[in-house]
N, C-alpha and C positions, 0 to 999 in steps of 0.2 A: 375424414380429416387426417392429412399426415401426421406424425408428430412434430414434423419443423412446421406447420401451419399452427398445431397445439401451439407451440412455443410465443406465438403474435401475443397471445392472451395471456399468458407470464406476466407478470408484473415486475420479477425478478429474479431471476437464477443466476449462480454464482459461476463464472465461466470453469474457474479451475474442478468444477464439480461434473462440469460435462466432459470432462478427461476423464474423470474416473468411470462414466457412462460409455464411454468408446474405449476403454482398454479392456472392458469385457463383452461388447458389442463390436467391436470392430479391431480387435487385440493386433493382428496382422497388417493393418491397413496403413500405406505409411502418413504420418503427423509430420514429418522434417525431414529434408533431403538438404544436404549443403555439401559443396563439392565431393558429391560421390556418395557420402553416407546417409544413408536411410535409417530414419529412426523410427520404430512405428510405434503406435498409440500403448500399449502394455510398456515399451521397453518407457517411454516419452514419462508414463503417468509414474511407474517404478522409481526413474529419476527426481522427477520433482517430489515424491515422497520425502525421496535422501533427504533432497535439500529443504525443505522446508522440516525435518525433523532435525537436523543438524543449527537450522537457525533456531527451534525451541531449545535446543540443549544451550546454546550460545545464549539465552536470556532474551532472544528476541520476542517483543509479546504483537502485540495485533495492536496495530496504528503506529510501531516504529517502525523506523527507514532505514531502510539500504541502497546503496548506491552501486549503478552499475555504470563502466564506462570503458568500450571496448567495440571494436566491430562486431558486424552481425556472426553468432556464430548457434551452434546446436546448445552450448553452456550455457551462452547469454540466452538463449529461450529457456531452457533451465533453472535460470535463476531469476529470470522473471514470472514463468511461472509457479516454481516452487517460492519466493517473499509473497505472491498472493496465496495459495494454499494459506501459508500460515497466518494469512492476516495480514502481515508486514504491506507499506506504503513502498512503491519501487521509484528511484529518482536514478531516472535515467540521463547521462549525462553525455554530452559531446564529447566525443574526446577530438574534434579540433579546434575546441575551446581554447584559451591561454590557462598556462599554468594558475597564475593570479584568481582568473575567474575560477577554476576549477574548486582553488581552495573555500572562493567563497561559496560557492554553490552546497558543498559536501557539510561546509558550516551550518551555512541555512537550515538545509535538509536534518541535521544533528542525526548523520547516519552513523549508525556504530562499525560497518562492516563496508570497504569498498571494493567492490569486484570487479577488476583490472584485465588488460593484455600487456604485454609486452612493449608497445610502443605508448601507453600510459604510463604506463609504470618508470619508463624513460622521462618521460615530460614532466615528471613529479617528480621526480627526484633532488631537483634546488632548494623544493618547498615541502621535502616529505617533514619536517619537522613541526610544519601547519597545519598535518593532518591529521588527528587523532582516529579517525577511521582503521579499523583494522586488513591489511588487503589480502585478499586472496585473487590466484591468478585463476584466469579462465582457460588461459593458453598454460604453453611449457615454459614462461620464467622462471629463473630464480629469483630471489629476493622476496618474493611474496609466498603465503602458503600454498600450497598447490590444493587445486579444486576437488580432487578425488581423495588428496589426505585428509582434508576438512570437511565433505560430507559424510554424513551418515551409513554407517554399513549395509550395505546390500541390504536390502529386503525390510528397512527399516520403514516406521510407519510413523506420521505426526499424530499428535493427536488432534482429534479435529475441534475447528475454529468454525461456529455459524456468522457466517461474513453480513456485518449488517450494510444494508445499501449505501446509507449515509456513510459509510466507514470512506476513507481516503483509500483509492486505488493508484495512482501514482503522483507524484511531482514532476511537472513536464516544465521546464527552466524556457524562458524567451533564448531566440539568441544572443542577445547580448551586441546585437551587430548596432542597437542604436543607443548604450548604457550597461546596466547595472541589471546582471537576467532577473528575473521575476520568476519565483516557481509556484505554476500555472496546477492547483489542486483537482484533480477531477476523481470522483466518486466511482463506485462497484456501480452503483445503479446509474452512472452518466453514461458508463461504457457497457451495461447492459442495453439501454437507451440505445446505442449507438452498433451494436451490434444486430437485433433483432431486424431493425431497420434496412439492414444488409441481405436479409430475408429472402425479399424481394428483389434483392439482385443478384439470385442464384448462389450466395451463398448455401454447401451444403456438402453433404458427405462426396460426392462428385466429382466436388468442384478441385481446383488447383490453380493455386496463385503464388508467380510468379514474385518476390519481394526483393527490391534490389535498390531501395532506401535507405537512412540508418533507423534502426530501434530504438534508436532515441526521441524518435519522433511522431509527432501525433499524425502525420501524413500518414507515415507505416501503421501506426498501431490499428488506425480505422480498420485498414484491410489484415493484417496479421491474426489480432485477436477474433474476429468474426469465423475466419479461416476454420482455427483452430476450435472455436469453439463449438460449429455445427460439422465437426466430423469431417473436412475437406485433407487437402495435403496442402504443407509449404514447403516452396523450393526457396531457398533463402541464397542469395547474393551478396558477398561480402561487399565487392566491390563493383560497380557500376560499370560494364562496357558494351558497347554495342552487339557487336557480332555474338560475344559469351552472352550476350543476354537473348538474342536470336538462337541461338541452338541450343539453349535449356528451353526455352517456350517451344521450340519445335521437338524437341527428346521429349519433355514430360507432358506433351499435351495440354499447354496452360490453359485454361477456363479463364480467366479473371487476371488483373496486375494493374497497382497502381503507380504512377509515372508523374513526374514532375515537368513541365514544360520543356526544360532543357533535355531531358533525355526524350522526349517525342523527336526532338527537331532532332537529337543525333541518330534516332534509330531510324527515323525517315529519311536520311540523308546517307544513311550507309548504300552504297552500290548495290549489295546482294539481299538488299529488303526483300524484293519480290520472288526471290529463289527462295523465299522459305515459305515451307508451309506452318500457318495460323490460322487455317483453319477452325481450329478447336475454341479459340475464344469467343465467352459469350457477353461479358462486360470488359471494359479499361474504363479505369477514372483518370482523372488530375485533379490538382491544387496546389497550394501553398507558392503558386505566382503567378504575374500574367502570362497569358495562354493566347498568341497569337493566332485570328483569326484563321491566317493562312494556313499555319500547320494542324488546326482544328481540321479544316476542309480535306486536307492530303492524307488523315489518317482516316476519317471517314471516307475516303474516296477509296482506297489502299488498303487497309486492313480491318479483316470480318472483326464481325462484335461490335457492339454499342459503344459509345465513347459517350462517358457523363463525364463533365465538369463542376466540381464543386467548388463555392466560394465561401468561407467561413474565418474562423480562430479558433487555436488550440483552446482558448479562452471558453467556445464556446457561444451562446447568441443564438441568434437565427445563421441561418446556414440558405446560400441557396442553389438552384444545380442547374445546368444546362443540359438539353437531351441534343446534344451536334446533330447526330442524323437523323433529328424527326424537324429541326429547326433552322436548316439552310441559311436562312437568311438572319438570323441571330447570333452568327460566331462571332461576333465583335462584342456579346455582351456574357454575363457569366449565368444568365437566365433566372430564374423566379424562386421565389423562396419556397422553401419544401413546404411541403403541407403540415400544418401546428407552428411555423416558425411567424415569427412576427418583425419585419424587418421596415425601418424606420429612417427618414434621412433630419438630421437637426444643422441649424446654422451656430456661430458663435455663440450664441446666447443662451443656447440649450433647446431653442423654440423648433418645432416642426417647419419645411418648407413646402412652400407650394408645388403643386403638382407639375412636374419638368422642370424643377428647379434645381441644384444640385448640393449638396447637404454631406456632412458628415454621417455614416451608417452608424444604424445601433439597432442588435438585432437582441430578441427574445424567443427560447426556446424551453422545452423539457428539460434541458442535456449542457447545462451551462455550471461554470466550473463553480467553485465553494468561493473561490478568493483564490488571493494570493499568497504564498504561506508566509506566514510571521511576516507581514507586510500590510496591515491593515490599509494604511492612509495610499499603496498604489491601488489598492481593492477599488477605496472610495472614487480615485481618481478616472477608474476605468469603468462606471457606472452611470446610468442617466435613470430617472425614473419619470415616467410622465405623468401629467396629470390626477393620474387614478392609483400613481403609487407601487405601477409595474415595472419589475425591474428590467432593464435592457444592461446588454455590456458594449460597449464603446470601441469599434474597431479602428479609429484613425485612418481608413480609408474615406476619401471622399467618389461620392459616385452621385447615380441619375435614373431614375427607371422614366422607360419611354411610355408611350401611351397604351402598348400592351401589357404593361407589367414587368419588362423582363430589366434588370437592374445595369449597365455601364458602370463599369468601373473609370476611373478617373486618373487618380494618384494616390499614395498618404499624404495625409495634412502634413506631414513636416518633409513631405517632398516638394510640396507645390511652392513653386515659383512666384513672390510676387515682382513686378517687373514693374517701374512709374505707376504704384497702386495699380496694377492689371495683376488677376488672375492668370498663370501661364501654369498650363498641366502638362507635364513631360510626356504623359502616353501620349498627347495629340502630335507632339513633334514626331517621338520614336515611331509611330506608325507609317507617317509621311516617309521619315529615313526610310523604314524598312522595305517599303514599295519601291525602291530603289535597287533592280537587281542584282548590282556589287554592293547591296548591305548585307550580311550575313546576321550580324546583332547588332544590337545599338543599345544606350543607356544615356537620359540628358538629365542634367544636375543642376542645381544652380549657382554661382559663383557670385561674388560679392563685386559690385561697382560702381564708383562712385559719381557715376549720371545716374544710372537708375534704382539703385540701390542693390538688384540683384538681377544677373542677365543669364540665360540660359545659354552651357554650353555642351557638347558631344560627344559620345567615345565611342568610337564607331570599329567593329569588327568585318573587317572586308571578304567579300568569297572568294574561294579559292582560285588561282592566277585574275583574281580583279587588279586592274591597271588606274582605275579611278584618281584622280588627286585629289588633296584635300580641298584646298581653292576650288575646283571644279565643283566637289559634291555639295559643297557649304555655300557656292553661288545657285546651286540645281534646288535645294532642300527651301532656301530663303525668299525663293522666287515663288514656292508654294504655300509660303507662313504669312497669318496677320503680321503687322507692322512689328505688335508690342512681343512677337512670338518667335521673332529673328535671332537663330541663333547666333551668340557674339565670338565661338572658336569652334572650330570641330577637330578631334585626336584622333590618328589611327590606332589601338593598340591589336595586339595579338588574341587576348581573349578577356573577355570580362570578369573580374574579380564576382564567385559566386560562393554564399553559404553550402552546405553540403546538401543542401534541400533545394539549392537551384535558384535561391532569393538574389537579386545583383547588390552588392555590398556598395550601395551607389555614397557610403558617407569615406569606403577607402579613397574613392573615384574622388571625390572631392577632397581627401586631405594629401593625396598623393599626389595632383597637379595642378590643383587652386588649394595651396593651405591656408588663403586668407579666406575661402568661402564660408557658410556657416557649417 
C-alpha cells in the first residue's frame, strides 16, 4: 500500500500539516509557479510559517477570520494557507463584488485583518470608513500595510494549533448575483472529505494542475487544495486567457485543470488548439454552470484525458458527476450521483416525485456545509429533511433523472418561466437556439406580460461574421417550440453578461432590457 492509498483510510488529516510533510520529503519540488516564479515546497511551508505566526502575534486565535480579497497570486496562497495553520477561518472574497456588498460581507465574516491588492483597495476607498478590518497589501500598494512588513521574521515559527475537523475552514459568500450573499461555512473535515476523494483522480505528488479560476471560489479550491495537499505542483493564473492558458499546459506538462463551461468553449474555439501539445493530461473537470452537450463532445473528441463533469453547491449535498468519454450518449445530462451521495427531487410541497417526474434537487452527503454563518433562518430555508429526519440541502435547481439514473438538469426555480400556468424552462429553448449554427451563445429570461403573465424572451450571441437577423432566427427557433414555449423578442447582444465563475447573470439580462420583468 502506497502512502496516498494509506491516506483513503484517514479519517482526518489536517492539509496545512501535509506541507510540513513535503518540505522535508520533497523540499525542492515545486508547490506554486505563477508567472515565472517558482516557489517550492521548504520555501512555500517557510512562508506560511511567517504568516500564520504573525496572525498569533496579532491576537488572532483559531475559529477567527480573515478576509482575503485579491486576485490569484503566490501571497494569496500564502495567506490562505498560513490563517489555516493557525486555525484562523479564511473568507475569501470577490473582489468583483460591489463596494456595498464587500462591506457587508467583511462585517458578517467579523474579520479583523483584510488582505487586499491594489485594485481592492481602490474600490474600497468610498467606504473605507465601514471597514474596521485592518488591511494589509498582498501586492505593492500604498496605503495598506505592506505584506512582508507585517509578517513574521524569517525563520519564525507558530505555535502549533491541533485543527479540530468540526473547526470552520472557510466562509465561501454566494454571489450575491441573485440578493444579499450568504456565507457558505464549510469544515477542515468537509474539505478533507473532499480532497481524499481526488485520490482517485490522480491526484498526487506528479501531478500538476493548471488553476486559472478565482480563489475565491469553491470551483478552484476542490482542485487547488487537493493539489497541494498530496504533493502535486500548481501553476496558478491570475487571469483567464486562452492561448496563455495553452502554453503554460503545454510548458509545464499539466496532469489535471479545472474549467468552467465558458472557458472550454473559448479554448476549443481558439485556432491553434490543435498545435498544442496536451498530451500529458490525465483528468479535466467542470462545473458551477451548464455545460453544453456539444462542447462536452469536442473536448472529448480533441483533447487526451478524461473530462468529468460535476454537478453540485458550494453548500454542499449530494454531488453528481458525469464520465463524458465512457458516456457518449449522456452529455445532455450532468450523470449520477457519486457513490454515498443521496440525491432527491421534491415538488412544491416538500413531497418526493414520481419517477420521470421533474422536481426540485435536494441532495445528502458526508461533506455538506455547517450553515450559514450568522444567518440561522437562510440555514432553515435551504434545508429539507425527510421522512426519517435526514438532512438534505436544497439546490433551487430543478431537474429529472431518466430511466438510467443519470440526473437532466432543467433550470433554477426562480428561473423557470411560468407562461398562461405552463411550465417554460429556458434550457429547452437555449438548446433549440444553440443548434442554430450562427448561435454562438444564447441566454432566455422571462419578462413580464400582460396576456400571459410572463413570456419568454432571448439574448442571443452571434458567430463570428454570422449575417443571420433577428426576424429570421426568432421565425426559425419558434417554428421548433411548443405553442406556450414561443419566444415573444429575441436580442442581439455582443457577449453575455457572466459572474467571474462563468454563471450568466441572467437577472442583469432582465433588468437591463425588460426592467419591468421580475
Amino acid at each position: 500500500m502506497t502512502w496516498l492509498e494509506a491516506l483513503l483510510d484517514e479519517p482526518f488529516v489536517c492539509i496545512t500539516d501535509m506541507l510540513h510533510r513535503f518540505a522535508k520529503e520533497r523540499a525542492e519540488h515545486a508547490a506554486l509557479i505563477c508567472d515565472g516564479e517558482v516557489v517550492t515546497y521548504a520555501a512555500l511551508n517557510a512562508r506560511v510559517d511567517r504568516f500564520a505566526a504573525a496572525l498569533q502575534r496579532d491576537g488572532i486565535r483559531p475559529c477567527d477570520a480573515i478576509a482575503l480579497c485579491a486576485a490569484a497570486s503566490v501571497e494569496y496562497a500564502v495567506a490562505f494557507l498560513g490563517a489555516l495553520r493557525a486555525g484562523a477561518v479564511v473568507a475569501p472574497l470577490a473582489p468583483s463584488s460591489s463596494a456595498a456588498s464587500l462591506v457587508g460581507m467583511i462585517g458578517n465574516s467579523s474579520a479583523r485583518l483584510l488582505f487586499l491588492d491594489a485594485d481592492v483597495k481602490r474600490l474600497l476607498e468610498p467606504v473605507a470608513a465601514e471597514i474596521s478590518a485592518i488591511p494589509v497589501a498582498l501586492d505593492a500598494h500604498s496605503g495598506s500595510t505592506a505584506l512582508e512588513a507585517w509578517l513574521a521574521p524569517e525563520g519564525a515559527t507558530p505555535e502549533a494549533v491541533t485543527i479540530d475537523p468540526a473547526w470552520p475552514f472557510n466562509i465561501i459568500y454566494s454571489s450575491g448575483t441573485t440578493g444579499t450573499p450568504k456565507g457558505i461555512v464549510q469544515s477542515h473535515g468537509m474539505r478533507w472529505a473532499y480532497a481524499v476523494r481526488s485520490i482517485q483522480r490522480g491526484y498526487g505528488p506528479d501531478a500538476a494542475t493548471l488553476i486559472s479560476t478565482p480563489l475565491y471560489s469553491n470551483t478552484t479550491l476542490v482542485s487547488f487544495m487537493p493539489a497541494l495537499t498530496f504533493g502535486g505542483t500548481v501553476v496558478l493564473m491570475p487571469k483567464f486567457d486562452a492561448a496563455r492558458y495553452l502554453d503554460l499546459a503545454q510548458q509545464y506538462r499539466v496532469t489535471h485543470t479545472m474549467l468552467v463551461p465558458v472557458q472550454y468553449q473559448r479554448l476549443m474555439a481558439h485556432p491553434d488548439f490543435d498545435r498544442y501539445d496536451l498530451s500529458s493530461f490525465q483528468a479535466k473537470f467542470c462545473t458551477s454552470a451548464p455545460f453544453a452537450a456539444s462542447v462536452k463532445a469536442d473536448v472529448v473528441r480533441r483533447w487526451p484525458g478524461k473530462l468529468t463533469e460535476y454537478y453540485g453547491m458550494t453548500e454542499g449535498g449530494g454531488s453528481c458527476q458525469l464520465e463524458a468519454d465512457e458516456f457518449p450518449t449522456k452529455l445532455h445530462t450532468v450523470g449520477k450521483p457519486v457513490e454515498g451521495h443521496d440525491i432527491r427531487l421534491i415538488d412544491e410541497l416538500g413531497n418526493e416525485v414520481a419517477a420521470g417526474e421533474v422536481g426540485e434537487i435536494v441532495g445528502h452527503s458526508p461533506a455538506m456545509m455547517t450553515g450559514y454563518y450568522r444567518q440561522p433562518d437562510k440555514t432553515a430555508e435551504a434545508e429539507w429533511y425527510d421522512p426519517s429526519g435526514k438532512r438534505f440541502i436544497r439546490t433551487g435547481d430543478m431537474g429529472r433523472f431518466d430511466s438510467d439514473g443519470f440526473l437532466t438538469l432543467l433550470d433554477r426555480k426562480k428561473d423557470m418561466i411560468i407562461s398562461g400556468g405552463f411550465n417554460v424552462y429556458p434550457s429547452d429553448l437555449e438548446a433549440e437556439l444553440r443548434s442554430h449554427p450562427d448561435v454562438a451563445d444564447v441566454a432566455v429570461v422571462g419578462a413580464q406580460s400582460e396576456q400571459w403573465g410572463e413570456t419568454p424572451v432571448a439574448f442571443v450571441v452571434r458567430q463570428a461574421n454570422a449575417s443571420i437577423e433577428v426576424d429570421t432566427l426568432l421565425a426559425w427557433v419558434n417554428a421548433r417550440l411548443g405553442k406556450m414555449q414561443r419566444l415573444a423578442a429575441l436580442t442581439f447582444i455582443d457577449t453575455l453578461p457572466r459572474s467571474p465563475i462563468g454563471k450568466v447573470l441572467k437577472r442583469e439580462l432582465r433588468e437591463q432590457y425588460y426592467p419591468a420583468a421580475r
